[in-house]
N, C-alpha and C positions, 0 to 999 in steps of 0.2 A: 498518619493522617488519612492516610486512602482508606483503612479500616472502618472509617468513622464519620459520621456529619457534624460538623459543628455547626453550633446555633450562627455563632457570625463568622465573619473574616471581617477582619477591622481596616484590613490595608484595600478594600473597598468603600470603604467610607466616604463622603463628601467630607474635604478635608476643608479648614479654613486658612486667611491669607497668612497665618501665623507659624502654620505646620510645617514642619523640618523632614524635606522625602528621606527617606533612607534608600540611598540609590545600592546598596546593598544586597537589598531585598528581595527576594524573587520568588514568584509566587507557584504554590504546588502546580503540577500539572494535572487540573480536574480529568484532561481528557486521555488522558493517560492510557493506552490500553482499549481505547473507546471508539467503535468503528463506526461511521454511518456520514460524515462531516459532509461525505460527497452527497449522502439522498438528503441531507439538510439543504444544502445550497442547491437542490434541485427542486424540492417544495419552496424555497424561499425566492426563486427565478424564477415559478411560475405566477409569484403571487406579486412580485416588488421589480418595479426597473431596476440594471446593472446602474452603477457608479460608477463612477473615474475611483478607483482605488487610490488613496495615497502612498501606499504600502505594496511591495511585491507579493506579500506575505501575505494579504487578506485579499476576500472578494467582499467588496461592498455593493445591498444593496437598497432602494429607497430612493429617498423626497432629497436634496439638497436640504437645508436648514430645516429637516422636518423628520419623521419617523424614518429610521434607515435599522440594518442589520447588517453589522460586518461577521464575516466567519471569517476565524483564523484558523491556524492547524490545531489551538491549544485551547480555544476557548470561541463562542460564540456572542458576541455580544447586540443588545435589542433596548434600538433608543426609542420610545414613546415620545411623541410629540404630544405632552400634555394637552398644552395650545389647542387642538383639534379632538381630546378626550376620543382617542383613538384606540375604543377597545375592543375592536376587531382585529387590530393586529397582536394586540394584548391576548386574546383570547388564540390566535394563532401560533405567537411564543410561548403558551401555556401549554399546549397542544404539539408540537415539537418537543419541547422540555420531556414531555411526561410520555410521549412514544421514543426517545432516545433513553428514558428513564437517568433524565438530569435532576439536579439541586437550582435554582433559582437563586442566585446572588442578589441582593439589593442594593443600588448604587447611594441612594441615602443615609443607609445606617451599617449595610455590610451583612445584615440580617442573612441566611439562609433558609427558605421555606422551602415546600415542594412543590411539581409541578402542577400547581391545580391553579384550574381558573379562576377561582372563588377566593382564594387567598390572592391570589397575584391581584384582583381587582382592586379587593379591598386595600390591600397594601399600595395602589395606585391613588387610588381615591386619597388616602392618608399621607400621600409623599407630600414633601415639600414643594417640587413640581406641580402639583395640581393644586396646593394652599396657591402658590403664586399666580395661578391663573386667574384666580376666584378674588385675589386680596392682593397686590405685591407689596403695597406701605403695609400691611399689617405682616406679611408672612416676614418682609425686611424687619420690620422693627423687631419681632419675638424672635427673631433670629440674633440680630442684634443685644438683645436682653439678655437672651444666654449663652451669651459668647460663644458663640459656633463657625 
């Protein structure tokens, strides 16, 4: 796996209320081998307030119910508050990504791209999160429709 990208990782997916976790499962280690976590969370402190961590294991930082970035030791994760079509931070996490020379997970579909602005936008504009900002009875119902 570390040889290679794959298009998705599925156990990223938005799952539905029906899905069965396979507590099992445990997911590669992207960062495997990968130095820099410390100047990540030193570009992302000077850009985003600290958090209340929930976790000993992460630093979180960001908005309370709103755009936040938690870094763990294994992976970085980068919440968009649709809500606020917030693509300066979008365009920030793209920009990290692509100077640590990361892969981009997709939390809707699992999708793997790379770290370019231009795709990560568009793949914003397209999420389900931003349908719901725009529409939420149409994005619930189509959602709804295909059983997702």
């Amino acid at each position: 796996m570390y040889g290679e990208v794959p298009n998705e990782i599925p156990e990223y997916r938005t799952i539905g209320e029906n899905h069965v976790v396979d507590e099992s499962f445990e997911f590669p280690d992207f960062w495997k081998d990968v130095d820099g976590l410390d100047d990540i969370k030193a570009k992302v402190s000077k850009r985003m307030p600290k958090l209340n961590s929930w976790s000993c294991e992460a630093e979180m930082y960001g908005y309370d119910g709103g755009t936040k970035i938690e870094i763990w030791n294994d992976e970085v994760i980068c919440f968009i508050d649709a809500r606020n079509n917030d693509i300066n931070t979008l365009k920030f996490c793209s920009i990290i990504a692509d100077e640590f020379n990361c892969k981009i997970i997709l939390k809707d579909n699992g999708k793997v791209i790379d770290a370019s602005y231009f795709w990560l936008l568009k793949e914003f504009r397209d999420s389900i999160a931003t349908s719901f900002t725009k529409d939420p009875k149409g994005t619930i119902t189509n959602r709804n429709s295909k059983n997702i």
